[in-house]
PyMOL Python script that loads the backbone (N, CA, C, O; Angstrom):
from pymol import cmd

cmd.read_pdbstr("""\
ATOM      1  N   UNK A   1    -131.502  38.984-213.989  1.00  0.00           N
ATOM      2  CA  UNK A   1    -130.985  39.601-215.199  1.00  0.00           C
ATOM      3  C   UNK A   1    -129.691  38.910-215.602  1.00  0.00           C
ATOM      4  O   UNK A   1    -128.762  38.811-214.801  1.00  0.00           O
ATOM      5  N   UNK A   2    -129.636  38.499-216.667  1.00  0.00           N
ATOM      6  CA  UNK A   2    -127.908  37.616-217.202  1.00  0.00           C
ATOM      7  C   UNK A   2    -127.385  39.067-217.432  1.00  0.00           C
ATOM      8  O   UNK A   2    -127.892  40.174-217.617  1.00  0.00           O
ATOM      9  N   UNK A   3    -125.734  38.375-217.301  1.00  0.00           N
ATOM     10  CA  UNK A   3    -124.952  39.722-217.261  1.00  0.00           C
ATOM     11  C   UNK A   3    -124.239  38.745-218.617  1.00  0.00           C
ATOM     12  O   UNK A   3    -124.241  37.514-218.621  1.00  0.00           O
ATOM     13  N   UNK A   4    -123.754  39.468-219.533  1.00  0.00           N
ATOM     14  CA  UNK A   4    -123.248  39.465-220.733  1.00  0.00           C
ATOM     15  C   UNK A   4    -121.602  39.659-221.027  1.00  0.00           C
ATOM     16  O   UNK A   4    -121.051  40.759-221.008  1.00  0.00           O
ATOM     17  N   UNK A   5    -120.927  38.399-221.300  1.00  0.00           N
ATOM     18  CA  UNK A   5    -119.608  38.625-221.447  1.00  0.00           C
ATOM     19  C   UNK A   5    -119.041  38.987-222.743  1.00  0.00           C
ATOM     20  O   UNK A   5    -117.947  39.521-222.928  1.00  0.00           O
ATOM     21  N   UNK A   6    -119.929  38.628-223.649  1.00  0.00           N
ATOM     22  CA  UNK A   6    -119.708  38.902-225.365  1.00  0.00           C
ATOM     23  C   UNK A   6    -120.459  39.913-225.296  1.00  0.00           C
ATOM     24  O   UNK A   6    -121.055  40.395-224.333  1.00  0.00           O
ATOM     25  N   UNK A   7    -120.374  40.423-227.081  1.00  0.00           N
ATOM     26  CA  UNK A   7    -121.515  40.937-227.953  1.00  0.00           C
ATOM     27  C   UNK A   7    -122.065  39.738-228.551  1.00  0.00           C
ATOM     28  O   UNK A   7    -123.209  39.950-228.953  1.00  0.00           O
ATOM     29  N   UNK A   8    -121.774  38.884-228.698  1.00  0.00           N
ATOM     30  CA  UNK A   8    -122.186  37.427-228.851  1.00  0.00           C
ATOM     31  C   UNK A   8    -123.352  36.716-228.115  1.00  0.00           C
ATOM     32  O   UNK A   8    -124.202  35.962-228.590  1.00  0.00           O
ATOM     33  N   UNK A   9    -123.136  37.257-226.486  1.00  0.00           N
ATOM     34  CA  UNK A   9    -123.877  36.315-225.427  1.00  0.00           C
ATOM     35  C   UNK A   9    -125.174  37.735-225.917  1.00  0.00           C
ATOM     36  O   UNK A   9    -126.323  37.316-226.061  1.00  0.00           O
ATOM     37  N   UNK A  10    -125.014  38.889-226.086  1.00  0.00           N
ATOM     38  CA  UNK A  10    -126.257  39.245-226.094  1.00  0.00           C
ATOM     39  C   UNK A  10    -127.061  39.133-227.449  1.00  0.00           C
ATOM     40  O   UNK A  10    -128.291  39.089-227.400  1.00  0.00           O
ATOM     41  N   UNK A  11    -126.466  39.091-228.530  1.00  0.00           N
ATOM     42  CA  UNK A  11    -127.518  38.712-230.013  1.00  0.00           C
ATOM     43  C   UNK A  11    -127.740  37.195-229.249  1.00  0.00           C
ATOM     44  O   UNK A  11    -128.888  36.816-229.481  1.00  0.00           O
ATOM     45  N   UNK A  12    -127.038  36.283-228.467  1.00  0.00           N
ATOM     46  CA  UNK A  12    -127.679  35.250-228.341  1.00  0.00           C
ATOM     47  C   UNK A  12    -129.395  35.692-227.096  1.00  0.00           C
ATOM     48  O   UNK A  12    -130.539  35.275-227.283  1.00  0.00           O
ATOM     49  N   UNK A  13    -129.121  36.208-226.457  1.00  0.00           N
ATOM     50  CA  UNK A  13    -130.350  36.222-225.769  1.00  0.00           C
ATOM     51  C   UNK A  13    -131.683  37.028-226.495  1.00  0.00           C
ATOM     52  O   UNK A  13    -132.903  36.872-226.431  1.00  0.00           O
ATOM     53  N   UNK A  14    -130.480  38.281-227.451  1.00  0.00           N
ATOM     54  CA  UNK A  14    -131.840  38.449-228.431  1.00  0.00           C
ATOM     55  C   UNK A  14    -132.486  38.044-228.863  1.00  0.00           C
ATOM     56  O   UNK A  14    -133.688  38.281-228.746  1.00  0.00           O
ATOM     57  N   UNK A  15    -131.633  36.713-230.028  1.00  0.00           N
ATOM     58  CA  UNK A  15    -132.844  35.926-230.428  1.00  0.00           C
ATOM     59  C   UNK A  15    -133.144  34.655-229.355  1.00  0.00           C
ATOM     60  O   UNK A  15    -134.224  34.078-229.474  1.00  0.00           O
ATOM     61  N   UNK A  16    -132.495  34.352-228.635  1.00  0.00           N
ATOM     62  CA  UNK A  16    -133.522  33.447-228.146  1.00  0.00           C
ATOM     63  C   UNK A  16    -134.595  34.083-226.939  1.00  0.00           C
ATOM     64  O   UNK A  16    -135.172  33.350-226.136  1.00  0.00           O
ATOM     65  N   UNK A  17    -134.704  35.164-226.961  1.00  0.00           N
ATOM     66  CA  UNK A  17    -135.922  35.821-225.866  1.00  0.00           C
ATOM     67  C   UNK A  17    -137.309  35.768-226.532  1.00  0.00           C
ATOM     68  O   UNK A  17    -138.378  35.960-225.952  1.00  0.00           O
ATOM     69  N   UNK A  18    -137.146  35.497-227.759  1.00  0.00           N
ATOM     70  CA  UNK A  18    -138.208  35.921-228.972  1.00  0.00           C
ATOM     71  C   UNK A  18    -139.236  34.783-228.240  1.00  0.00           C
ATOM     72  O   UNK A  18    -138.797  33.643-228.084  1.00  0.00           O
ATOM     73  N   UNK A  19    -140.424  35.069-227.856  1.00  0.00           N
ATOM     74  CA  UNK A  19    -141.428  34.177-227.438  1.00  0.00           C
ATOM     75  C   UNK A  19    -142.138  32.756-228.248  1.00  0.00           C
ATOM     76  O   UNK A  19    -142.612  31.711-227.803  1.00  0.00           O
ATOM     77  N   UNK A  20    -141.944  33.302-229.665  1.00  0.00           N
ATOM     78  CA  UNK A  20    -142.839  31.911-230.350  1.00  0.00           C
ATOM     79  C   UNK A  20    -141.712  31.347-230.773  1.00  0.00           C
ATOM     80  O   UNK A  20    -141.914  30.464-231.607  1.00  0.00           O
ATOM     81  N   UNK A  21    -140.342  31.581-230.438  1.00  0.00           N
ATOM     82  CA  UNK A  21    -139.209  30.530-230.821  1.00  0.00           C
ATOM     83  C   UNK A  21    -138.956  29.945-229.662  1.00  0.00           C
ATOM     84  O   UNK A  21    -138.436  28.845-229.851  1.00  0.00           O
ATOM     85  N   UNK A  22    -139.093  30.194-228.584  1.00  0.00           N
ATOM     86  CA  UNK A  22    -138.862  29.613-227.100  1.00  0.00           C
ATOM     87  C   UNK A  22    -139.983  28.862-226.860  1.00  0.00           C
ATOM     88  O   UNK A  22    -139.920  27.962-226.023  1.00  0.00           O
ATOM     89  N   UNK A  23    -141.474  29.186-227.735  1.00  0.00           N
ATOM     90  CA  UNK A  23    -142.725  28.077-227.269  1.00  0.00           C
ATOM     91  C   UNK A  23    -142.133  26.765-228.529  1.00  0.00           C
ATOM     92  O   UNK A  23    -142.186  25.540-228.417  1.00  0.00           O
ATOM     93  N   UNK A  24    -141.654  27.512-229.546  1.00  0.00           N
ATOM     94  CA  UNK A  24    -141.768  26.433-230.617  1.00  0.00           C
ATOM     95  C   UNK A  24    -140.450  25.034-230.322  1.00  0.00           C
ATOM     96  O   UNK A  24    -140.447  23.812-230.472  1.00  0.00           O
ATOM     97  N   UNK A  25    -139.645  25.871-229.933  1.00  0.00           N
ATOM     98  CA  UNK A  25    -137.998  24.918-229.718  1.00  0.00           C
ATOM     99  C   UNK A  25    -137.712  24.121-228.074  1.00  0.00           C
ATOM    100  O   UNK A  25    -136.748  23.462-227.682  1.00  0.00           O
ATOM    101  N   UNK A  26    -139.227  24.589-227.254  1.00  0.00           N
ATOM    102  CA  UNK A  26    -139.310  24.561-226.279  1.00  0.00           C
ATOM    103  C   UNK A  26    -137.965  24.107-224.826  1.00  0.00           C
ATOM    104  O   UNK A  26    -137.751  23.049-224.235  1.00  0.00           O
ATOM    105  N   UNK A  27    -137.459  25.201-224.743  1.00  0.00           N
ATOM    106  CA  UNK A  27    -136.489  26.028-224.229  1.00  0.00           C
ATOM    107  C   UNK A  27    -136.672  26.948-223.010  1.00  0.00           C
ATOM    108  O   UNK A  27    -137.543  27.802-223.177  1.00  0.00           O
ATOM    109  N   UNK A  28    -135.904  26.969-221.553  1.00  0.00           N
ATOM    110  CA  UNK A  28    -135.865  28.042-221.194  1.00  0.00           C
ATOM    111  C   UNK A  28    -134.592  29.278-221.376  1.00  0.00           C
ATOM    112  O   UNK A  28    -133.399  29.007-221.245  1.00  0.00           O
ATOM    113  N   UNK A  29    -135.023  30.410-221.640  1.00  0.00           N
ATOM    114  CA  UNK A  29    -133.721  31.281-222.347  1.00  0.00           C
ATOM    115  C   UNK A  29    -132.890  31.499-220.820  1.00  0.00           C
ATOM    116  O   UNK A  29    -131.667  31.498-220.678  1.00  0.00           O
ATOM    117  N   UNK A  30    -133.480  31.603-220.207  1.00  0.00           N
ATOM    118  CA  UNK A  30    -132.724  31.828-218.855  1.00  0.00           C
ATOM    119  C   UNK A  30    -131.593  30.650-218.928  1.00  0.00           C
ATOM    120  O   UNK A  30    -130.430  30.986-218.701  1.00  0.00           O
ATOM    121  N   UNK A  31    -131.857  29.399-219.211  1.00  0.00           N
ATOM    122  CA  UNK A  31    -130.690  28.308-219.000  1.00  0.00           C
ATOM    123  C   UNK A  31    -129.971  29.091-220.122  1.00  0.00           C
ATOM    124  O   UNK A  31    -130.612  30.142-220.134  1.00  0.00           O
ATOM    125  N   UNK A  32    -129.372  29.157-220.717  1.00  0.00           N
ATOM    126  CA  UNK A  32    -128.479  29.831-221.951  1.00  0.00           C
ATOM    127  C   UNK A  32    -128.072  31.193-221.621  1.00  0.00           C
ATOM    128  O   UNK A  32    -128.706  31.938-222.367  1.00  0.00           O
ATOM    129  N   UNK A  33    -127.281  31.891-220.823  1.00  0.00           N
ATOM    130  CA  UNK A  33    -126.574  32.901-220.995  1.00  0.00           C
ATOM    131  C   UNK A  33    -125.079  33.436-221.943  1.00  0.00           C
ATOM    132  O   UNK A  33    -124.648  34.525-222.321  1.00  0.00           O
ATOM    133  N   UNK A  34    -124.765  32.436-222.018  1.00  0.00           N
ATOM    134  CA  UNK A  34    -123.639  32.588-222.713  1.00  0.00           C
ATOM    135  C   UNK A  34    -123.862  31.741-224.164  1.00  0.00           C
ATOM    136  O   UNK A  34    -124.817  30.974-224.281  1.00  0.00           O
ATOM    137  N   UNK A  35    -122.899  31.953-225.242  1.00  0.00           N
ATOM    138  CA  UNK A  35    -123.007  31.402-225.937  1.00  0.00           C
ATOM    139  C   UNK A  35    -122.388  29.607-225.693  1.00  0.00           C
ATOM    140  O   UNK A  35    -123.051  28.613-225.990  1.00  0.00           O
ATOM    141  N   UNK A  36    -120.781  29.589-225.002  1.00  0.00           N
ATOM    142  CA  UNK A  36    -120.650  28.629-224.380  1.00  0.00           C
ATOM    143  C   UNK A  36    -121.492  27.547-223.854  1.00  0.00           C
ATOM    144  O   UNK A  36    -121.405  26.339-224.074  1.00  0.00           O
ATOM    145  N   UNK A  37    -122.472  28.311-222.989  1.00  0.00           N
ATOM    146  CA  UNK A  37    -123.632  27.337-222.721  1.00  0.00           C
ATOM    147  C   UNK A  37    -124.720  26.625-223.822  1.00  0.00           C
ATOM    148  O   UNK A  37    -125.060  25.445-223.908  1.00  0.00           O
ATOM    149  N   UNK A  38    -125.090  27.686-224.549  1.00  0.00           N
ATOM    150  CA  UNK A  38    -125.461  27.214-225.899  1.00  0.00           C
ATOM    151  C   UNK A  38    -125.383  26.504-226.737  1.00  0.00           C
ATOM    152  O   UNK A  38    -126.303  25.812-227.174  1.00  0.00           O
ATOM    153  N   UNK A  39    -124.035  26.548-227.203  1.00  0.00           N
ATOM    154  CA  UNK A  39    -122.980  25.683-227.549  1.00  0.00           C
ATOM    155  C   UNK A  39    -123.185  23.969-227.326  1.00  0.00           C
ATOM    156  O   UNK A  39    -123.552  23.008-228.002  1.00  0.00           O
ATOM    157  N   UNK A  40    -122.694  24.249-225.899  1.00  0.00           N
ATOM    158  CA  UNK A  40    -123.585  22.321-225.360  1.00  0.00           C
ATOM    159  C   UNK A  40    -124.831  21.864-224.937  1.00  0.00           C
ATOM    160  O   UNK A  40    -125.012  20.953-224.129  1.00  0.00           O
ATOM    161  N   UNK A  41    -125.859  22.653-225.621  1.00  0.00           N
ATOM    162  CA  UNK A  41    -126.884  22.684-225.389  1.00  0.00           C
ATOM    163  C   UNK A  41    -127.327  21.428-225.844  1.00  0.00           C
ATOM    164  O   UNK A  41    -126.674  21.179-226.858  1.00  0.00           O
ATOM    165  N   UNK A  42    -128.362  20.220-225.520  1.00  0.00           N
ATOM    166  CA  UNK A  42    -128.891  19.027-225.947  1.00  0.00           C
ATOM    167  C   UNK A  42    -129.691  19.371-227.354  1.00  0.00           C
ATOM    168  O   UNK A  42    -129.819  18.785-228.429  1.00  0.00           O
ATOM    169  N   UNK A  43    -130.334  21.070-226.597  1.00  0.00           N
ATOM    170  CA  UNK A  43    -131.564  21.138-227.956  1.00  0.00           C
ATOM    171  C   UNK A  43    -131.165  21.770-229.309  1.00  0.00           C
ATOM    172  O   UNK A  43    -130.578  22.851-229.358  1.00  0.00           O
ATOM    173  N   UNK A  44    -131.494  21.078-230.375  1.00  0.00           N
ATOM    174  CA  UNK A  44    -130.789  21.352-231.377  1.00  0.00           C
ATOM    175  C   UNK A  44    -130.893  22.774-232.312  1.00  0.00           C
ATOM    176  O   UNK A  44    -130.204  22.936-233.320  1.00  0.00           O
ATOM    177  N   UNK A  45    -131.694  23.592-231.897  1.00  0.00           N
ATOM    178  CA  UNK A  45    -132.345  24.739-232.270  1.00  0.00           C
ATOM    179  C   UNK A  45    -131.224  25.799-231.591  1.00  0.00           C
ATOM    180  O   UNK A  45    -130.599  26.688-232.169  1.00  0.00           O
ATOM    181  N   UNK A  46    -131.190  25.503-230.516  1.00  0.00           N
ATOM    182  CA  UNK A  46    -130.633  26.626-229.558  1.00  0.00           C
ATOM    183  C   UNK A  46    -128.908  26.435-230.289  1.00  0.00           C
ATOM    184  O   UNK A  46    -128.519  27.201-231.171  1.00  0.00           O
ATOM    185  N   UNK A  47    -128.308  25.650-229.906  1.00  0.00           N
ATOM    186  CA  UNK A  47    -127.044  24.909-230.333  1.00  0.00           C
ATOM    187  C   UNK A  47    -127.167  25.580-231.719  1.00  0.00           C
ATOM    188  O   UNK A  47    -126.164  26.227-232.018  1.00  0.00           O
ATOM    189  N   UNK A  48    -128.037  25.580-232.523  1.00  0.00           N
ATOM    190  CA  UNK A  48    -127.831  25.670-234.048  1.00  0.00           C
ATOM    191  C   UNK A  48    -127.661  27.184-233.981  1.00  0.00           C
ATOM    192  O   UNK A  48    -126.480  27.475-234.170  1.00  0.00           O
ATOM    193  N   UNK A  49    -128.669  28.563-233.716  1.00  0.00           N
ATOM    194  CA  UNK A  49    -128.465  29.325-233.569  1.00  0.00           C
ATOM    195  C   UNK A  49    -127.266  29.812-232.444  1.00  0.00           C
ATOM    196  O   UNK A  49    -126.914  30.977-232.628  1.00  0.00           O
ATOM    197  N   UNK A  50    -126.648  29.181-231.421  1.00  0.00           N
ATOM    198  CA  UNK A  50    -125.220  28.932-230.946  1.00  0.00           C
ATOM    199  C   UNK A  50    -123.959  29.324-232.022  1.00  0.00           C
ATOM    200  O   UNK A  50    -123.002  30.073-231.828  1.00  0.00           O
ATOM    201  N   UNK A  51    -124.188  28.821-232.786  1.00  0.00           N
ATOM    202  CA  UNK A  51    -123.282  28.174-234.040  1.00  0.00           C
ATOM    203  C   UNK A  51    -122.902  29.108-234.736  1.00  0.00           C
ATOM    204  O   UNK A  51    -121.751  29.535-234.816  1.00  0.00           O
ATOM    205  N   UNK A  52    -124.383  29.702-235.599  1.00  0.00           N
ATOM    206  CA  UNK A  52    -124.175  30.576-236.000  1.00  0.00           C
ATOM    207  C   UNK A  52    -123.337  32.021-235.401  1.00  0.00           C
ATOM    208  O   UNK A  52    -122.236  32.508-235.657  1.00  0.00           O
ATOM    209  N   UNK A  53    -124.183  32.315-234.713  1.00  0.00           N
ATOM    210  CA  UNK A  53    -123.486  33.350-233.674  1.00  0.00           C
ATOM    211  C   UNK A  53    -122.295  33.035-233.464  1.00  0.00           C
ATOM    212  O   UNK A  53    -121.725  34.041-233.885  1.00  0.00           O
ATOM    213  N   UNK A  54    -121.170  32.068-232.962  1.00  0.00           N
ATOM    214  CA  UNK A  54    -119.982  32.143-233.117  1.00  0.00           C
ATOM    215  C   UNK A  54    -119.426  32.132-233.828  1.00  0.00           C
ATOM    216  O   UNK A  54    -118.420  32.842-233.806  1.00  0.00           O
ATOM    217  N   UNK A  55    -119.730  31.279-234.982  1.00  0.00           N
ATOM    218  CA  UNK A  55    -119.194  31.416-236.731  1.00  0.00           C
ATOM    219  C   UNK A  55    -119.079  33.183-236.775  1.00  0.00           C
ATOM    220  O   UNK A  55    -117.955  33.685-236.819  1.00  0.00           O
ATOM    221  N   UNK A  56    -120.104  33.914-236.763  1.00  0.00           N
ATOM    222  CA  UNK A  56    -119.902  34.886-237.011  1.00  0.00           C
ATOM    223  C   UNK A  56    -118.786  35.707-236.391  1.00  0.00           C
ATOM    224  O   UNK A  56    -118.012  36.462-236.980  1.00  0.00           O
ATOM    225  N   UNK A  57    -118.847  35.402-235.000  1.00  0.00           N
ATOM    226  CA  UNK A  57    -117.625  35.908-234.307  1.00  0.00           C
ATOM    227  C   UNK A  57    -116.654  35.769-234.533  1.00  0.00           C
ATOM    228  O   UNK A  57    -115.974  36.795-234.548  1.00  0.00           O
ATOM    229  N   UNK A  58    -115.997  34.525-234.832  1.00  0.00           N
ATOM    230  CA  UNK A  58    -114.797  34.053-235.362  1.00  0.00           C
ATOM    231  C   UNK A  58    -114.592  34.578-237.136  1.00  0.00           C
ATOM    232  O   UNK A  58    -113.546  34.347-237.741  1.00  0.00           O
ATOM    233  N   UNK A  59    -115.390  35.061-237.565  1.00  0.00           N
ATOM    234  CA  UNK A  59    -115.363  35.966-238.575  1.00  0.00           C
ATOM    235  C   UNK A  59    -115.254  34.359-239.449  1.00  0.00           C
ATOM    236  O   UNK A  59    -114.240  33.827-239.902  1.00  0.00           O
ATOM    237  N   UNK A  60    -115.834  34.157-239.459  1.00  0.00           N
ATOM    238  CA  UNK A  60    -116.309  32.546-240.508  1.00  0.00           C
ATOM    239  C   UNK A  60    -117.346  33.611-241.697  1.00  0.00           C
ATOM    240  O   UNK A  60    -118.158  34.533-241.616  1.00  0.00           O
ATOM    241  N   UNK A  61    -116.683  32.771-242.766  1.00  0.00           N
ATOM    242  CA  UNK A  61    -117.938  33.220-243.986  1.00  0.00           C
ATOM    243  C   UNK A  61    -119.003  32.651-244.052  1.00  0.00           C
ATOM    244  O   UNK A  61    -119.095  31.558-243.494  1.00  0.00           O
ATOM    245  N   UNK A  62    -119.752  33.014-244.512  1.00  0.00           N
ATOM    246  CA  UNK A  62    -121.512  32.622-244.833  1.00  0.00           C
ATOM    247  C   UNK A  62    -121.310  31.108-245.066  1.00  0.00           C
ATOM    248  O   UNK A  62    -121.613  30.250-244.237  1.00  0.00           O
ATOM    249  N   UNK A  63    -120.842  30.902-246.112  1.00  0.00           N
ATOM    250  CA  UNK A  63    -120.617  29.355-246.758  1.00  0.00           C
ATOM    251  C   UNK A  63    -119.941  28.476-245.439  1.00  0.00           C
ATOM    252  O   UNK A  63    -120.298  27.319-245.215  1.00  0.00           O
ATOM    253  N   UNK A  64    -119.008  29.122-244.675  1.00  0.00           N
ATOM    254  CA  UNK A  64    -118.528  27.977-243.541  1.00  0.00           C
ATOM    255  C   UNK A  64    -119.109  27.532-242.473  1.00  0.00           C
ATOM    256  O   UNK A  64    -118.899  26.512-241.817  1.00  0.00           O
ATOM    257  N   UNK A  65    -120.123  28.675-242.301  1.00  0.00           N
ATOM    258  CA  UNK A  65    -121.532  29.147-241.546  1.00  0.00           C
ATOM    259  C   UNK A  65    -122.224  27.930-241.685  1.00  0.00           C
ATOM    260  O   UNK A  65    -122.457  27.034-240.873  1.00  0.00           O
ATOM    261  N   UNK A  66    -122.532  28.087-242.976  1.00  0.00           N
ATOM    262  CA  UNK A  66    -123.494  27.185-243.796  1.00  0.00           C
ATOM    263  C   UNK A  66    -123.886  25.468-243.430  1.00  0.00           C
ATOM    264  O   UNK A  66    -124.807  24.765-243.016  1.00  0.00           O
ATOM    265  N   UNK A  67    -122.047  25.379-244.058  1.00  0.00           N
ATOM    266  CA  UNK A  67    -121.681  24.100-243.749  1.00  0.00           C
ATOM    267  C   UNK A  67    -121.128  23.539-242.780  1.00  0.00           C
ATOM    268  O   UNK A  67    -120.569  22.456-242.954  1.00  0.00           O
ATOM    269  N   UNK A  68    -121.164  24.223-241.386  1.00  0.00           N
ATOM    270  CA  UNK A  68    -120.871  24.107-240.190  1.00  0.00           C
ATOM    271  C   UNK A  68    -122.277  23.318-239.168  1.00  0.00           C
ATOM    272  O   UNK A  68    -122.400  22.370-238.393  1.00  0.00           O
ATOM    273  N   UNK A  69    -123.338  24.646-239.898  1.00  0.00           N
ATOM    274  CA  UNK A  69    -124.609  24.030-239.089  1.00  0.00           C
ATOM    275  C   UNK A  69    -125.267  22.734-239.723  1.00  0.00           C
ATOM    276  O   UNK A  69    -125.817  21.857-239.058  1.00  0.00           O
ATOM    277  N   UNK A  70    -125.082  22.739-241.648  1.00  0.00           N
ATOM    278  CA  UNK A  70    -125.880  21.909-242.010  1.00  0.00           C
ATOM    279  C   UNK A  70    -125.077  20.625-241.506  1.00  0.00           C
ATOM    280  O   UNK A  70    -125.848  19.687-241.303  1.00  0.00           O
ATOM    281  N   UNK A  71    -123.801  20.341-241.262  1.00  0.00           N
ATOM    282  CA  UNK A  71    -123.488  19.368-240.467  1.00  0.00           C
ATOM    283  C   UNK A  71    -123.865  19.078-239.502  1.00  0.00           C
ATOM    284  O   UNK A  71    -124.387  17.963-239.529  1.00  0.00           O
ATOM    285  N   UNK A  72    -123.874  19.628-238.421  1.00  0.00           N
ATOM    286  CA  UNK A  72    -124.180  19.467-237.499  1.00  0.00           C
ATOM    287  C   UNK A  72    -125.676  19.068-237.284  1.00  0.00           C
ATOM    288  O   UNK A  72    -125.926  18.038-236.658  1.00  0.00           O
ATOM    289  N   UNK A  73    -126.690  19.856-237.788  1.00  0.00           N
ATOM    290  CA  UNK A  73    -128.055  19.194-238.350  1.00  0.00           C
ATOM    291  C   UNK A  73    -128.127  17.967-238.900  1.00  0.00           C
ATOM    292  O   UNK A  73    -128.438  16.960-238.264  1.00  0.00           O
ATOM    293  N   UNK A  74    -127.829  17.996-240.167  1.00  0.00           N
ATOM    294  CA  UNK A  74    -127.660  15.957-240.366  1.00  0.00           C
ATOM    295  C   UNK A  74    -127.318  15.375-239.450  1.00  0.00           C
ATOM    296  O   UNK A  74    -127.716  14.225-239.633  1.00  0.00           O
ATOM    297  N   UNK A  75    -126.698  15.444-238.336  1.00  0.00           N
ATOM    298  CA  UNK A  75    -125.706  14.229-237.072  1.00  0.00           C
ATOM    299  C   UNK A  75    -126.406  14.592-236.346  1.00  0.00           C
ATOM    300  O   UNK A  75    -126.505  13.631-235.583  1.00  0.00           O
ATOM    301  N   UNK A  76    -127.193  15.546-235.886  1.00  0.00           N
ATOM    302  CA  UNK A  76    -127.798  15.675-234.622  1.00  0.00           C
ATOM    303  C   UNK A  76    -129.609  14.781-234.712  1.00  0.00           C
ATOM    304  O   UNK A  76    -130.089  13.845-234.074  1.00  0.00           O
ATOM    305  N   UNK A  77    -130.264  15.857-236.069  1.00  0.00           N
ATOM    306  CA  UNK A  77    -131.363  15.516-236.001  1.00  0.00           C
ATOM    307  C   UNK A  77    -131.836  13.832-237.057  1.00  0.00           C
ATOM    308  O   UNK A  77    -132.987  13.396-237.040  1.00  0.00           O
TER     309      UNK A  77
END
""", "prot")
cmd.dss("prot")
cmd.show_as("cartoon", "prot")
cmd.util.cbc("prot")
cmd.orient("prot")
């Protein structure tokens, strides 16, 4: 069972527990407990939803959200 240091680390395991996003992004959710870990994740799916989730935490607006991941998407993928 991951033990949860955020409210962060757990919307992160929420969505990444979701089964046809873990077959599709092919991922184990167990490696990712924290968002931290997420964060430096290689795979770009996990990392992206990472992103979001801390944007939000850090109380980032939608638009910085936005243009945080779509960066990071262009340079990654």
């Amino acid at each position: 069972m991951a033990k949860y240091l955020t409210n962060g680390d757990k919307v992160l395991q929420a969505v990444l527990s979701d089964q046809k996003l873990c077959e599709f992004a092919d991922y184990n959710v167990a490696d990712f407990e924290t968002i931290s870990e997420a964060l430096d994740s290689d795979n770009p799916i996990v990392c992206a939803i990472a992103k979001i989730i801390d944007g939000n935490e850090r109380s980032l607006t939608e638009r910085e959200i936005y243009n945080e991941i779509s960066n990071y998407l262009k340079q990654t993928i």
